[in-house]
DRENKE-418970 format. One record per atom (N, C-alpha, C): x negated, y, z. Coordinates in steps of 0.02 Angstrom, whole numbers, padded with zeros to 5 digits, always signed. Layout:
N
XYZ
...
This chain:
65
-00288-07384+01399
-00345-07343+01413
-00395-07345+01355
-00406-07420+01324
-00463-07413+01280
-00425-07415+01220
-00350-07424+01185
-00332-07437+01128
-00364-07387+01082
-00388-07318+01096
-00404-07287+01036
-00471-07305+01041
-00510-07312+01050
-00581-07297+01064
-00583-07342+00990
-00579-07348+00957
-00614-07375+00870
-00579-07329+00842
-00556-07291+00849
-00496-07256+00804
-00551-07207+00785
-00590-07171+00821
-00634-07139+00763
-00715-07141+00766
-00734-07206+00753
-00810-07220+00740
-00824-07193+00697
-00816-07154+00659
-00856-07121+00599
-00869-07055+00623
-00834-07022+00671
-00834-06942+00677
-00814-06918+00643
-00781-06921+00585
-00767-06866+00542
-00792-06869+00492
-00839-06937+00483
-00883-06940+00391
-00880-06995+00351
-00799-07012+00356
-00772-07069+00314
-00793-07128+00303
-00851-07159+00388
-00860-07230+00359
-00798-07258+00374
-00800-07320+00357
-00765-07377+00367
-00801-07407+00429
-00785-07467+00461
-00810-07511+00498
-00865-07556+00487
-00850-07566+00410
-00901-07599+00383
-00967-07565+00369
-01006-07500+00366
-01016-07466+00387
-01096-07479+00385
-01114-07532+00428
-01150-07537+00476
-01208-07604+00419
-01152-07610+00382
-01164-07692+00331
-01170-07696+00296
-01162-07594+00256
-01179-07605+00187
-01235-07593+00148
-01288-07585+00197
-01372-07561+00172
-01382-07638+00128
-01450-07629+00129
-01467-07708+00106
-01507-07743+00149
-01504-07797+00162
-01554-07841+00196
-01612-07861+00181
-01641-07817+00269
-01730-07827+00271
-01768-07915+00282
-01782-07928+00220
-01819-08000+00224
-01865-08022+00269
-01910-07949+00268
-01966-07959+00320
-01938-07960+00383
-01884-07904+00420
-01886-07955+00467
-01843-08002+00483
-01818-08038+00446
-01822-08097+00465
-01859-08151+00465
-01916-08124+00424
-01989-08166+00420
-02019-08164+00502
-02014-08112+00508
-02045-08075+00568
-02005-08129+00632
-01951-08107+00648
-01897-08155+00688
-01924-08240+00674
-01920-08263+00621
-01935-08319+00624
-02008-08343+00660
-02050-08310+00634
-02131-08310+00656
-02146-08289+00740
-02118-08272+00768
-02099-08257+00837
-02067-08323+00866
-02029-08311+00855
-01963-08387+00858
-02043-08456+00859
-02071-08466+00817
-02122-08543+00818
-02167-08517+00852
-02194-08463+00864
-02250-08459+00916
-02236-08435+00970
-02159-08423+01003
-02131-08448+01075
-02104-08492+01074
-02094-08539+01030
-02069-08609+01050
-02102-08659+01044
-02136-08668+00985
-02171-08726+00968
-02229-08728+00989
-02269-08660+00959
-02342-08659+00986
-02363-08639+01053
-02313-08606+01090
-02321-08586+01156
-02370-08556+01171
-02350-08481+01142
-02372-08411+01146
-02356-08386+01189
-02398-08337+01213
-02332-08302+01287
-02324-08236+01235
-02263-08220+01297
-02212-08168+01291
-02260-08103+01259
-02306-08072+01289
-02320-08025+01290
-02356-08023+01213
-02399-08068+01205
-02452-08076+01143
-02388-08059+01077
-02348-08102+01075
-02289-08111+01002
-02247-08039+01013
-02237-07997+01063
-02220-07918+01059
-02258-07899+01050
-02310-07899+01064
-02366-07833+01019
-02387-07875+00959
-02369-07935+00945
-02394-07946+00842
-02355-07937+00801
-02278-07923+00843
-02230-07906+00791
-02217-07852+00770
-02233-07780+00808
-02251-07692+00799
-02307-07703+00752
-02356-07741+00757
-02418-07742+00703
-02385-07772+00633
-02370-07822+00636
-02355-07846+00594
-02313-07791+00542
-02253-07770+00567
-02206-07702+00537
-02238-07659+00519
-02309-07626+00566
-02325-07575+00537
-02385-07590+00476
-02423-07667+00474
-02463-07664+00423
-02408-07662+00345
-02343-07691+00356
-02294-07709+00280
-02282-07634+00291
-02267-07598+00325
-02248-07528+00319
-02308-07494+00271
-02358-07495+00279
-02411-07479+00269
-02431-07505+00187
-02409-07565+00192
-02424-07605+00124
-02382-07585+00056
-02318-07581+00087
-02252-07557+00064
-02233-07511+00051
């Protein structure tokens, strides 16, 4: 039933699989991820505060950038 279903992820515009892996890697966020990550774990931030500083955060480097 599912054997084709990878058979055509591209649609018709010659990616490969890999695809998905060949941009380049965003530093910030993983700055971003990390900085989230210590102020719900360590510093014990709640949930809600570290989702809305991480949209800020993106849009001030967007902004900067």
């Amino acid at each position: 039933m599912f054997s084709d279903v990878g058979a055509d992820q591209g649609h018709g515009s010659g990616q490969t699989p890999a695809a998905p892996f060949a941009g380049r890697f965003e530093w910030f966020s993983l700055l971003v991820m990390g900085a989230a990550f210590l102020a719900l774990w360590r510093y014990k931030i709640g949930v809600i505060p570290v989702i809305g500083a991480c949209p800020l955060a993106g849009l001030g480097y967007s902004l900067v950038v």
